[in-house]
N, C-alpha and C positions, 0 to 999 in steps of 0.2 A: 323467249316467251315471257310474257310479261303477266303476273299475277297482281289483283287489286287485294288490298291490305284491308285484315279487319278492324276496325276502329272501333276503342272503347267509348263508351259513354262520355268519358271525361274531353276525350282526342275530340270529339262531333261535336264538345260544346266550342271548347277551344276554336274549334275548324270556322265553326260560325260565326266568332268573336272576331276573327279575321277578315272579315268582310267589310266594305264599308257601310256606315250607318245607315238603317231604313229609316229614318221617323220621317213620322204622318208632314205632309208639307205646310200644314198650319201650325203647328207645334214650334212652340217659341220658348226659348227659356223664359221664364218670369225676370223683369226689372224692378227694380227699386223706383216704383212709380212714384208721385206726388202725393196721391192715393195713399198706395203702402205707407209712405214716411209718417203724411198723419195717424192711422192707426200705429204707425211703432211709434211714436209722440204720444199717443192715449197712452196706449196700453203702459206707456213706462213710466207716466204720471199715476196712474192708478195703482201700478206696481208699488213706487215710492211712497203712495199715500197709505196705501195698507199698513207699511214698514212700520211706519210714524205712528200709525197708530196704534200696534201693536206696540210697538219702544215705549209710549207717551199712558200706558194703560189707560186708551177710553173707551168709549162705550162699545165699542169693535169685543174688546175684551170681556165687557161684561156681556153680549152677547152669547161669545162663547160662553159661557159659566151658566147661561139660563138653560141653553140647548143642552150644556151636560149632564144638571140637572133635570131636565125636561126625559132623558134617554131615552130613544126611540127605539132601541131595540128590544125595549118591553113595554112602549107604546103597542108593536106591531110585530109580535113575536112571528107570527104567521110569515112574513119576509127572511128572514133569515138565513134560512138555508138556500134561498133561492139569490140572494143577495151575496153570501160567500162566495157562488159560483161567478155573479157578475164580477166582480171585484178583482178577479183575475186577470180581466182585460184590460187592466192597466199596471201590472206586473211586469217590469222591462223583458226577465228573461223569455218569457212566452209571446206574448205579445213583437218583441224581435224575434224570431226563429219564425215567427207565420208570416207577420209583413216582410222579413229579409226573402221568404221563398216565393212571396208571389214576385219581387222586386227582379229577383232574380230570373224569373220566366219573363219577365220585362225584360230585361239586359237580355237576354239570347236572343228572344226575337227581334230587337231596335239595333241589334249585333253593337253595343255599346258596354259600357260600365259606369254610366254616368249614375240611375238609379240606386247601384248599392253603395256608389262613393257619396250620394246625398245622404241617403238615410245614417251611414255611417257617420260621418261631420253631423249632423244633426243631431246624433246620440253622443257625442265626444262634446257639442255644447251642454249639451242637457247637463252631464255629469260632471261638466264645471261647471257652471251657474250655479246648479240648484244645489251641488254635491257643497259647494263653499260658503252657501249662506246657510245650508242647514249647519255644518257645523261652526259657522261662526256668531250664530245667533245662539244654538244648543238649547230649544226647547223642548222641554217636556210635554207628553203627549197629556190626553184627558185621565186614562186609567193611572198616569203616575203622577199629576199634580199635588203639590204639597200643601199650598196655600188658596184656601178659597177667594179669588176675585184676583189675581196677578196675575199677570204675563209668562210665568215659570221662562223667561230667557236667562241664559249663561248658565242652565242648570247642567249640562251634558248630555241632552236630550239633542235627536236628529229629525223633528217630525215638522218643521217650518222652514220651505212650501211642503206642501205635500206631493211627495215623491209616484204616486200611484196617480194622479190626477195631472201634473205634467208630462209623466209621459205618456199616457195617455193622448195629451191635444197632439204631442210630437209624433205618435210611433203611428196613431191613426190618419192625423192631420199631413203629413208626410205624404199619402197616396191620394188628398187631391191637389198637394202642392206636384206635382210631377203627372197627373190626370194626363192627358191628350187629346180632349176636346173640355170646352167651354162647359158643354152641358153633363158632361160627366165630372167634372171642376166643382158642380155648384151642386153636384148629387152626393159625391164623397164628403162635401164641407159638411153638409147637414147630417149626415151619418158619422162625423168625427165628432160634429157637436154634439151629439147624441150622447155618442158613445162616452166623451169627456165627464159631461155634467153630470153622468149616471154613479160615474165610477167617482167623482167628487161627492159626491152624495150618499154613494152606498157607503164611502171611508166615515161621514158623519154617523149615517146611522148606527153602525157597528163601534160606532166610540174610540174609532182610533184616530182620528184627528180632530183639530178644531176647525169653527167655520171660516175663520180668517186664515189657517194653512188651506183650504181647499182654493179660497180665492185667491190667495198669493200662488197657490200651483197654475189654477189655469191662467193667471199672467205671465208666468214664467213661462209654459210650451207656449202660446201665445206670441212672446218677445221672439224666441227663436225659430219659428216657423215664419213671421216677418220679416225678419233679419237674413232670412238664406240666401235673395239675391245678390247679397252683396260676398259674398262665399261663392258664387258660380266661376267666378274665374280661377279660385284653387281647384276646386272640385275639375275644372278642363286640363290645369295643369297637372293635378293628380291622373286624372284617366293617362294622358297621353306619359306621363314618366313611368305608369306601369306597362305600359307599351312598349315601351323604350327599352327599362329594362328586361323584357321579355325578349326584344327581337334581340341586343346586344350576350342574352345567355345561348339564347337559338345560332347568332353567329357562332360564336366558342365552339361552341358542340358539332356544328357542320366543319370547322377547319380543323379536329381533332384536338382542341386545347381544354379537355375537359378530361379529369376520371372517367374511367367508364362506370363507378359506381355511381357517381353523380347523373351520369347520360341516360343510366336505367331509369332514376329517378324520377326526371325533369323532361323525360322521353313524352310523356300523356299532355305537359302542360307545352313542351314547345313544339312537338309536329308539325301540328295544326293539322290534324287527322293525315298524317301520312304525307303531307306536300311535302317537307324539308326530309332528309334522312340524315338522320344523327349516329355520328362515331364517335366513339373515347378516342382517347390520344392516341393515335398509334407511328408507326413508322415511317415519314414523309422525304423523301429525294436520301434516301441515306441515312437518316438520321432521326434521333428518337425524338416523338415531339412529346414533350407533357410527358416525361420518364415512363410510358407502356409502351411496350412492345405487343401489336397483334400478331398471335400465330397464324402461320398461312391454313385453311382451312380447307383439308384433304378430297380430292378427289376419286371416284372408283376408276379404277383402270379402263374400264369399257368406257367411258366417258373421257377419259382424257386422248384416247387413243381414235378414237370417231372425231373429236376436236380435232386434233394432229392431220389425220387422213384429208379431212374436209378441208384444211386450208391451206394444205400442203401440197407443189405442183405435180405434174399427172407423172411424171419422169422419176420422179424420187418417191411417191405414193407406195409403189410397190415393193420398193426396196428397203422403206422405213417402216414399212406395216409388216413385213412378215417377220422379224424376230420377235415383235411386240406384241403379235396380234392372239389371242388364248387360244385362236381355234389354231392357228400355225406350227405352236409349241410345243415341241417334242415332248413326249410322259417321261418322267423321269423318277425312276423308283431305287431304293436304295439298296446297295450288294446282298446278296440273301446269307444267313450265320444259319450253323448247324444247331438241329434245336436240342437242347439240352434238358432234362430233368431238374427239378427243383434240389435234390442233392447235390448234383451233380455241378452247382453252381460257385462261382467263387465270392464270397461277402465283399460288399464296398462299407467301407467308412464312408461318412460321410465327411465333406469339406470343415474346415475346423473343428471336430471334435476329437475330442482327447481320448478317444478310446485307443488302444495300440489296434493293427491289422492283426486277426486270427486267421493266419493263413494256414497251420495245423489242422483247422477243423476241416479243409478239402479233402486232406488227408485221412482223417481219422475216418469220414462219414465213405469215404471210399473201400476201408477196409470191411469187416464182416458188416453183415445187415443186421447180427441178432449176437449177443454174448453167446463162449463157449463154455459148456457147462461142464466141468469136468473136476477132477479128487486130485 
């Protein structure tokens, strides 16, 4: 009789992963168009020319200095608190954990892994780029500048690009580089711009960056949101290598060349809800595969004996079933002993202890019941 298996949460995502890809049949990866190249041409001249001018202390800088004087956050005290909470939205660890989860109900339904392996590569550029020129520029932000009217570079400050406004274009911009239609493509872009510019602007108002780290950040998500076509043939080589090494752990564990502590493990992620069945190592043509030995796991006697019966011919049925069968088997009860009294009994030692046998005391408790009382 054959029993259907209940499947965890994790086994039914798996199970689905194993399917082949559904996407929509217009859905194209993006190419490194002519298009693109120009804008990755802007935008990395623009990028460079911010640098320069930031290095060269010109009026970019004295800018900053007017708006920090200027400070907007007691221009327009009324925003602030409402501003705090925007500001969040460009905060890598929040901002990842919301976009990794819708990304991820993308990958179960397109039965793929190509969206979490972009956003992934797209966050591992972010934090080299932007991680290696803030610290090798090391500027100080506005609350800790030392000198009125300078660049504060090489001070040991990490706030140029600004980190909240790249990621930002990246972590938003991300979901309508991977959209799947056109008109949802052109709906996400204006709603990442939004979101970008907001979050670059709310970091001015609050005084913690300058206005040339806000533009050097949105260059920087910018570059690498451009740049990702030319990453789509890692990102294919990655999907398919975690593939690979899934189905080659999935073998292991179906020919018994696994621990069984590892098979308990690795049991949710290799199934694929219940199709493969997975064994630790056990005992194969004789011999011990993967040093475990599985025990044979016990039978009830009524069950082994209806097994027996049923597939055993009709001539020997009768003569192999009745010593073995419960209802055939003689009762068998054990000689019956005189019953004796609790005095009347003789003391056991017990198996290794030191006490000597008091075989006296049968004796002694035999004689009177009560002392004689006498002169």
């Amino acid at each position: 009789m054959r029993t259907d298996q209940i499947l965890t949460r994790l086994e039914r995502v798996f199970a689905r992963l194993d399917r082949e890809p559904e996407r929509p049949a217009h859905l194209q990866t993006p190419q490194m168009s002519r298009h693109r190249v120009v804008l990755l041409g802007s935008t990395l001249a623009f990028y460079l020319a911010i640098v320069v001018a930031v290095l060269t202390t010109s009026w970019l800088v004295r800018l900053d200095w007017q708006i920090m004087f200027f400070r907007p956050y007691e221009q327009w005290p009324q925003l602030h608190a409402f501003l705090d909470y925007l500001v969040v939205l460009g905060q890598r660890g929040p901002t990842a954990v919301m976009v990794a989860a819708w990304l991820g109900w993308r990958s179960w339904r397109q039965h793929t892994l190509r969206p979490l392996i972009t956003l992934g590569v797209a966050l591992l550029l972010l934090n080299i780029t932007v991680g290696s020129v803030k610290l090798g520029l090391g500027r100080l932000g506005p609350h800790y500048a030392t000198e009125i009217g300078s660049a504060e570079l090489f001070a040991g400050g990490d706030i140029f690009p600004s980190g909240h406004t790249a990621n930002a274009v990246v972590t938003w911009g991300i979901l309508a580089y991977l959209a799947s239609t056109g008109v949802t493509r052109r709906v996400l872009s204006v709603v990442s711009a939004v979101v970008s510019l907001s979050v670059g602007a709310t970091t001015v108002y609050l005084g913690t960056h300058w206005v040339s780290d806000v533009l050097l950040g949105w260059s920087a998500g910018l570059l690498i949101l451009l740049a990702l076509p030319w990453f789509e043939p890692l990102i294919a080589r990655t999907e398919t290598y975690v593939f690979d090494v899934r189905e080659l752990l999935r073998r292991r564990a179906e020919t018994g060349r696994m621990p069984a502590p590892v098979v308990s493990v690795l049991t949710p992620l290799l199934s694929a809800g219940g199709k493969w069945q997975l064994r630790p190592a056990t005992e194969v043509a004789g011999g011990a595969v993967g040093g475990v030995v599985e025990e044979p796991v016990p039978q009830p006697v009524r069950d082994t004996v209806a097994a027996a019966t049923a597939t055993a011919p009709a001539s020997t049925t009768a003569t192999a079933a009745a010593p073995h069968s419960p209802t055939t088997r003689p009762a068998v009860h054990p000689a019956g002993r005189p019953h004796v009294i609790r005095s009347e009994r003789t003391p056991v030692t017990p198996v290794g202890s030191r006490r000597p046998a008091h075989t006296e005391r049968a004796a002694a408790r035999g004689a009177a019941a009560r002392p004689v009382a006498g002169g």
